[in-house]
C-alpha positions as CSV (number, residue, x, y, z in Angstrom):
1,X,9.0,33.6,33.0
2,X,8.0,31.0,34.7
3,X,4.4,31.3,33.7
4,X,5.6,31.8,30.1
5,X,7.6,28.2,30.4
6,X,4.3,26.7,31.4
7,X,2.1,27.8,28.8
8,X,4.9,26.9,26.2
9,X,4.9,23.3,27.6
10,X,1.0,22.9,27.3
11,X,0.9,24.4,23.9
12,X,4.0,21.8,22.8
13,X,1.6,18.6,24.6
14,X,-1.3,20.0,22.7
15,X,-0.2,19.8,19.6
16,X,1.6,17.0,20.1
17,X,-1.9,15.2,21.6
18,X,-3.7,16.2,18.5
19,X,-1.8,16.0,15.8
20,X,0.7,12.9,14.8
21,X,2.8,11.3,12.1
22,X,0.6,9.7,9.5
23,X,1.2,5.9,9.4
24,X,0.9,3.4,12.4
25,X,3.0,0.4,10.9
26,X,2.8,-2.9,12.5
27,X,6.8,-4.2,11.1
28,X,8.0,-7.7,11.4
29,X,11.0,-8.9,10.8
30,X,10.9,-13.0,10.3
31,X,15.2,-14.7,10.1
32,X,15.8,-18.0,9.4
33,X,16.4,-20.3,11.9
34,X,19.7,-22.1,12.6
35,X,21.8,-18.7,11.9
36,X,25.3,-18.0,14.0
37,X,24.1,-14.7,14.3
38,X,22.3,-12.6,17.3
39,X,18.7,-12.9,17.0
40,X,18.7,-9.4,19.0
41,X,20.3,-8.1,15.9
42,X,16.7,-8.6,14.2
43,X,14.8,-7.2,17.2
44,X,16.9,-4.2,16.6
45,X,16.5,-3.8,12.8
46,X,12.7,-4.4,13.3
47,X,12.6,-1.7,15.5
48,X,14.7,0.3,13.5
49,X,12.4,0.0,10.6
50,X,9.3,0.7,12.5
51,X,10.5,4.0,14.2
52,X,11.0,5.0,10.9
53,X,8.1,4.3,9.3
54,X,6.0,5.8,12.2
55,X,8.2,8.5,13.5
56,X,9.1,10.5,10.3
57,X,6.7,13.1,8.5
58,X,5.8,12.0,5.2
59,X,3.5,14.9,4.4
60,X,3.2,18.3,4.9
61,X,-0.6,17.5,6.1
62,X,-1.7,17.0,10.1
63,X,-3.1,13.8,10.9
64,X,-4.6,13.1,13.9
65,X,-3.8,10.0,15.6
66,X,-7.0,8.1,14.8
67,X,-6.6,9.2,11.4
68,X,-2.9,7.5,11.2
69,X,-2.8,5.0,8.1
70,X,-3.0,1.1,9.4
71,X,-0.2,-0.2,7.6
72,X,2.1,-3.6,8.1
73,X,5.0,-4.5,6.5
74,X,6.2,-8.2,7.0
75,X,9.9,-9.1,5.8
76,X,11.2,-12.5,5.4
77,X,14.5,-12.8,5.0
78,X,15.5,-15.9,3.6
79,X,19.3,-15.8,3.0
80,X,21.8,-13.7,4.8
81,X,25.2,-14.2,1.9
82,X,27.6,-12.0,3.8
83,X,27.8,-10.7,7.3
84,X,25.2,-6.9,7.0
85,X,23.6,-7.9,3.2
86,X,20.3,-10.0,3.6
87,X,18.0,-11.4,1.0
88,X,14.5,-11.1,1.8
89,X,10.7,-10.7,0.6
90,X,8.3,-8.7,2.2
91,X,4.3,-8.4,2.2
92,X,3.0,-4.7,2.2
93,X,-0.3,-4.1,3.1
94,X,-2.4,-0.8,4.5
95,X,-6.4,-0.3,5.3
96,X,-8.6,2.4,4.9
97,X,-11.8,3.0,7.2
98,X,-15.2,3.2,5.8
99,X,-16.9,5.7,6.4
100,X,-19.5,5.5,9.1
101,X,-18.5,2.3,9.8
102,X,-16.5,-0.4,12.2
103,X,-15.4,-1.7,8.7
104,X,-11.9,-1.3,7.1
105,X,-11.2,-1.6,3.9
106,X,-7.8,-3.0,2.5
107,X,-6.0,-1.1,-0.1
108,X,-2.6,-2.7,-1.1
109,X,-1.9,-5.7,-1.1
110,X,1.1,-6.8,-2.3
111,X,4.3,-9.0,-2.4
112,X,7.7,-7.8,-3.0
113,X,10.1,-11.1,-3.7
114,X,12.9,-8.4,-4.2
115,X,13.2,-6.8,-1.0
116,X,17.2,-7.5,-0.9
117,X,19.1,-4.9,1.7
118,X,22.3,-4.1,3.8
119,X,22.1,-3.3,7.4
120,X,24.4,-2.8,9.7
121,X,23.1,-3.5,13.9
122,X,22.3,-0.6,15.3
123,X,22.4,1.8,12.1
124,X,20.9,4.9,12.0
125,X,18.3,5.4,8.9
126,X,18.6,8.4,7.5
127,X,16.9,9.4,4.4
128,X,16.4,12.6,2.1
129,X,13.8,12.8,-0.8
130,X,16.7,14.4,-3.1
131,X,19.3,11.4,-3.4
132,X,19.8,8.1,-2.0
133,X,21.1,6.9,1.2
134,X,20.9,3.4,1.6
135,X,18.3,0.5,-0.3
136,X,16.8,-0.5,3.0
137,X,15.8,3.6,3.6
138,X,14.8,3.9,-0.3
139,X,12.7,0.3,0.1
140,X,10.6,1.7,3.4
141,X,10.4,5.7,2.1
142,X,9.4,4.5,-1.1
143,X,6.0,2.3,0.8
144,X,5.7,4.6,2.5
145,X,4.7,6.8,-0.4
146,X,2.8,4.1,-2.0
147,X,0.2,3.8,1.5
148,X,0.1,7.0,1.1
149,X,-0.9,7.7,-2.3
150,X,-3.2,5.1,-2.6
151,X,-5.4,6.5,0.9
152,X,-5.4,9.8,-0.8
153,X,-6.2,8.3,-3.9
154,X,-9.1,6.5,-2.6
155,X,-10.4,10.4,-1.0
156,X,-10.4,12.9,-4.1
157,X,-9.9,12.4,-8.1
158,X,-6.1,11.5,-8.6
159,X,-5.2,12.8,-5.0
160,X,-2.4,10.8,-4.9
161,X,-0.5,12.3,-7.7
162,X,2.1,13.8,-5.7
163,X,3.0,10.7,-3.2
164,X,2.8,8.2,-6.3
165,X,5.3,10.9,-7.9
166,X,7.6,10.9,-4.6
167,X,7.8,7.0,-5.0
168,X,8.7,7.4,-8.7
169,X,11.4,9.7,-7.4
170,X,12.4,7.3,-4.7
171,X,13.2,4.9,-7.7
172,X,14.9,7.4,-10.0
173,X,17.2,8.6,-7.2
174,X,18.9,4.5,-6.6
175,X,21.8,4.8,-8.5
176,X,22.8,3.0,-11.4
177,X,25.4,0.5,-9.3
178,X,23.1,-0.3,-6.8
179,X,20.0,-0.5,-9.2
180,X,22.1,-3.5,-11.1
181,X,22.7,-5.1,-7.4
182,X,19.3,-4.8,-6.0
183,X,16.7,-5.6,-7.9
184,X,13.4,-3.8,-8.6
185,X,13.7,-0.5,-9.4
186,X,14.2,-0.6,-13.1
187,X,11.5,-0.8,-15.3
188,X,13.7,-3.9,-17.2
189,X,13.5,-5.8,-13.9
190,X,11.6,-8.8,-14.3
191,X,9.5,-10.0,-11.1
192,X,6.0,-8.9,-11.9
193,X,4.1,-11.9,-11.3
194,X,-0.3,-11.2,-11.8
195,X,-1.2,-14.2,-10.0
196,X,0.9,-13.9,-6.7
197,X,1.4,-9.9,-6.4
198,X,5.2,-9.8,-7.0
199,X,5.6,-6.3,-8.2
200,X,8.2,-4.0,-10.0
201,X,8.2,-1.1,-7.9
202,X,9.3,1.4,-11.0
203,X,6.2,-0.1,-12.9
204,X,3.7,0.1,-10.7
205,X,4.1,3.9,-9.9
206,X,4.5,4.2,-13.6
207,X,1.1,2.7,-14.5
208,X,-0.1,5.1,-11.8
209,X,0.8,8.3,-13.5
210,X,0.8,7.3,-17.3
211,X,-2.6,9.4,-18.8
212,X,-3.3,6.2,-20.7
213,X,-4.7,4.5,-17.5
214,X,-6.8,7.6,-16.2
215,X,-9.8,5.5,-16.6
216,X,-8.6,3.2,-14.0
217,X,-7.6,6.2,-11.5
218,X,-11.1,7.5,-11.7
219,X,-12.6,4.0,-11.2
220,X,-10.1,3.8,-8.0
221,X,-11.9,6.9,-6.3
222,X,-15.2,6.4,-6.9
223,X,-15.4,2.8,-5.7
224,X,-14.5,3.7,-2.3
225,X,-16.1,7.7,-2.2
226,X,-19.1,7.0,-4.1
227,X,-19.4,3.2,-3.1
228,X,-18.3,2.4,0.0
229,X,-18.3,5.6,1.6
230,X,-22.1,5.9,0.5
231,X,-23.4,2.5,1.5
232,X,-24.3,3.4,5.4
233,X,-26.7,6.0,4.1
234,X,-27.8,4.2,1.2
235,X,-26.7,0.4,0.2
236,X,-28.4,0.2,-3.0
237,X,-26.7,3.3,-4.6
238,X,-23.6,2.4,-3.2
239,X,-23.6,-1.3,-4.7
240,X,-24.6,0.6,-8.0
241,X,-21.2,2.6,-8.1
242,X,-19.2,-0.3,-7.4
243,X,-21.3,-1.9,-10.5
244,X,-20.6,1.3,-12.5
245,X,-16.8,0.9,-10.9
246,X,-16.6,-3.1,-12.7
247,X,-18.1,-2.5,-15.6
248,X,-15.4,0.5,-16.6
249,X,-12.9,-1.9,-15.3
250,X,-13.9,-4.3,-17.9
251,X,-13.1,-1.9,-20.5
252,X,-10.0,-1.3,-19.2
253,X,-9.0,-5.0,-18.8
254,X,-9.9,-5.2,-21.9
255,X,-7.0,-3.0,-23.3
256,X,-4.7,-3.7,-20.5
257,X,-5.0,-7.1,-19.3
258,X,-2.0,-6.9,-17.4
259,X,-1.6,-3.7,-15.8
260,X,-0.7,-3.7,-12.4
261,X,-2.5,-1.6,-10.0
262,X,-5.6,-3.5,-11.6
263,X,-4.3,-7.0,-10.6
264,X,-3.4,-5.7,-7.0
265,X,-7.1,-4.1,-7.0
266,X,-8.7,-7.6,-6.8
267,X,-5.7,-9.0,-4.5
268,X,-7.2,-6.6,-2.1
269,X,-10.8,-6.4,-2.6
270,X,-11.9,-9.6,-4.0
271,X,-13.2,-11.1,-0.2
272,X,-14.6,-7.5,-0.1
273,X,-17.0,-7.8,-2.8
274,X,-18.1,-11.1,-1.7
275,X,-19.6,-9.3,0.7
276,X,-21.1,-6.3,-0.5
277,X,-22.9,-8.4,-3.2
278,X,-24.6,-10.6,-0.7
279,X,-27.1,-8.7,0.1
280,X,-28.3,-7.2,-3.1
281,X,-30.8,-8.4,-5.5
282,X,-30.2,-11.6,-8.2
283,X,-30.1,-9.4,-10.8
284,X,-27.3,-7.3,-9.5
285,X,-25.6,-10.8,-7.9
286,X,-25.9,-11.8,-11.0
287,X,-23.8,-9.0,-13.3
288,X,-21.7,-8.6,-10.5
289,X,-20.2,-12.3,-10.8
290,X,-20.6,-12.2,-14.6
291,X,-18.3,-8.9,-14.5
292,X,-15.8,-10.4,-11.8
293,X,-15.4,-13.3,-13.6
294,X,-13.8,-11.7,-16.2
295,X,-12.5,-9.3,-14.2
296,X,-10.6,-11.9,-11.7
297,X,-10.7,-15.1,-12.9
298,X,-8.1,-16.2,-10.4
299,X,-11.0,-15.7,-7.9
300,X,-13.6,-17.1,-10.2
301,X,-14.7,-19.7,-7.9
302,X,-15.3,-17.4,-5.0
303,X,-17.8,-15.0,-6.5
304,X,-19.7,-18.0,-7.2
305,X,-20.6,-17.6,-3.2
306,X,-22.2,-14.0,-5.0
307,X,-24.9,-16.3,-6.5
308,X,-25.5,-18.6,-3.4
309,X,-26.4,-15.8,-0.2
């Protein structure tokens, strides 16, 4: 028996050395100064949020733990109205590695001015993909699926679908009551802002999955599988799928000037394509800040630096 016990104990340690949940969220939680409440009661939430984040299973996929998602989450709450309710924003991002490389490569980037929520010291976060618990576990399940979709995204054509469809669920599931109290989760909610990242978080999975923006999906994957992902073996035909990448993205600006996951694709990967221009030819430099340009005007001035390595 005792021998059994053992060998169950070193089979539970294996598994558990190999295998792991699939994010590794730094979370910080920033208060206002001046407050006649606790500052532990922050500590406490922070760590709250965290051990959720990084403790819960959000797929039905084994990650090991180098291949846990590099994510952060930063909330700044900037009004506490009532003892438990806080008004806050938040900046989400989460990195990808490239392949063969020391290199990551950031994939969201964005800033949610909305991130209002009730906490209680102490409370225990539950959560369950078929209704709603609370807005502070719907807000982090609902990033959650976001990092994830857009990393599996980034690996196979539209391999996201399913986690951008949990997040869409996340948002369907807030009830009517709390959707009028905390903001975001509508697709009437206002707070979609191109220049600064502010997003509705009902639109943005909603551009995802609508067929009219497949164009932009396929663009998605094969800028980092076919570009980035190929540049260690090859730079040259790597650079030359990200050009194929900006020129479809053209056409699609074109038509949709304002979609969403477009305007957070350059948030992220504008200092990003600085760089993997640098070292390519002036004819290539050249249509690559011509299309960016366009493309990003709000970076226009930086990929003029294209031009200038």
């Amino acid at each position: 028996m005792k021998k059994i016990f053992l060998i169950l104990i070193t089979y539970h340690l294996l598994l558990t050395t190999c295998f792991a949940q699939e994010l590794n969220c730094t979370v910080s939680v920033n208060a206002p100064k001046n407050q006649n409440i606790d500052p532990q009661i922050f500590k406490n939430m922070e760590t709250s949020i965290r051990e959720f984040l990084n403790g819960r299973k959000w797929t039905s996929d084994n990650f090991k733990d180098l291949e846990r998602i590099k994510c952060n989450l930063v909330i700044n709450i900037t009004e506490i109205p009532t003892e438990g309710e806080y008004k806050a924003t938040a900046i989400i991002q989460s990195q990808r590695p490239v392949y063969k490389t020391n290199l990551n490569s950031l994939m969201l980037n964005l800033q949610d001015k909305s991130f209002d929520f009730g906490y209680a010291d102490l409370q225990n976060l539950d959560y369950n993909d078929n209704g709603y618990t609370t807005q502070l576990t719907s807000l982090c399940a609902y990033y959650a699926y976001l990092i994830l979709a857009y990393d599996y995204e980034s690996f196979g054509k539209e391999g996201g679908t399913i986690y951008f469809q949990r997040a869409q669920t996340v948002c369907l599931n807030v009830p009517s009551n709390e959707k009028s109290k905390y903001k975001g989760w509508s697709q009437f909610d206002g707070g979609v802002s191109f220049t600064t990242g502010t997003i509705n978080r009902f639109v943005m999975v909603d551009n995802w999955l609508n067929p009219r923006y497949k164009d932009f999906r396929n663009a998605f994957y094969t800028y980092h599988f076919n570009g980035l992902d190929r540049m260690y073996g090859d730079a040259s035909q790597g650079r030359s799928a990200i050009t194929t990448c900006l020129t479809l993205l053209q056409n699609i600006n074109a038509d949709n000037p304002g979609l969403l996951p477009l305007r957070n694709f350059f948030l992220s990967k504008s200092a990003e394509l600085i760089n993997v221009y640098s070292k390519s030819d002036m004819t290539e430099r050249t249509i690559a800040t011509q299309l960016l340009s366009i493309l990003d005007p709000i970076n226009g001035d930086k990929y003029k630096q294209i031009g200038k390595n």
